[in-house]
Phi, psi and omega in degrees: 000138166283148196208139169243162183248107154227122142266103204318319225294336172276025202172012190260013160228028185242078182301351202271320179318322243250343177264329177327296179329289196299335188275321181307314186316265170353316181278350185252324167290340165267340146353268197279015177044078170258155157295308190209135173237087182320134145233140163228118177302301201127158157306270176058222188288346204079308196329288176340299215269322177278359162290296290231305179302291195287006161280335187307294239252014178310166169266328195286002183227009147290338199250022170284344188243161150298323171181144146267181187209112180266139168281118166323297182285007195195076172358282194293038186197122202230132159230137187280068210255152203229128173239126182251173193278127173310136179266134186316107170151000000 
């Protein structure tokens, strides 16, 4: 299974960065037909991680994907999975 990694913690006091990222990360997965896209917020505060959901729940970047996933086992760490669709032919 394909899978991308973005990780906040290095861009987590730049907000203008932290949606450019997300939105880029989303746009290449579905580009390159990825399955799952690992994001980490970080523990910290929650605050990252409640950007990080309410950019997921935008309707134009909702329907790009499939469903999240919070790690049981890992505050900081939100997955993004995606069933894209076959292509004809």
């Amino acid at each position: 299974m394909a899978k991308l990694k973005l990780d906040l913690h290095e861009i987590c006091k730049k907000g203008n960065l932290i949606e450019k990222e997300l939105n880029r990360i989303i746009e290449e997965a579905t580009e390159k037909r990825i399955d799952l896209v690992e994001i980490i917020p970080g523990k910290g505060s929650g605050q990252l991680k409640k950007t990080v959901l309410r950019f997921l729940e935008r309707p134009d970047i909702k329907k790009k994907y499939h469903r999240i996933d919070k790690d049981s086992k890992n505050y900081g760490r939100v997955f993004v999975r995606f069933k894209h669709k076959t292509l004809p032919g």
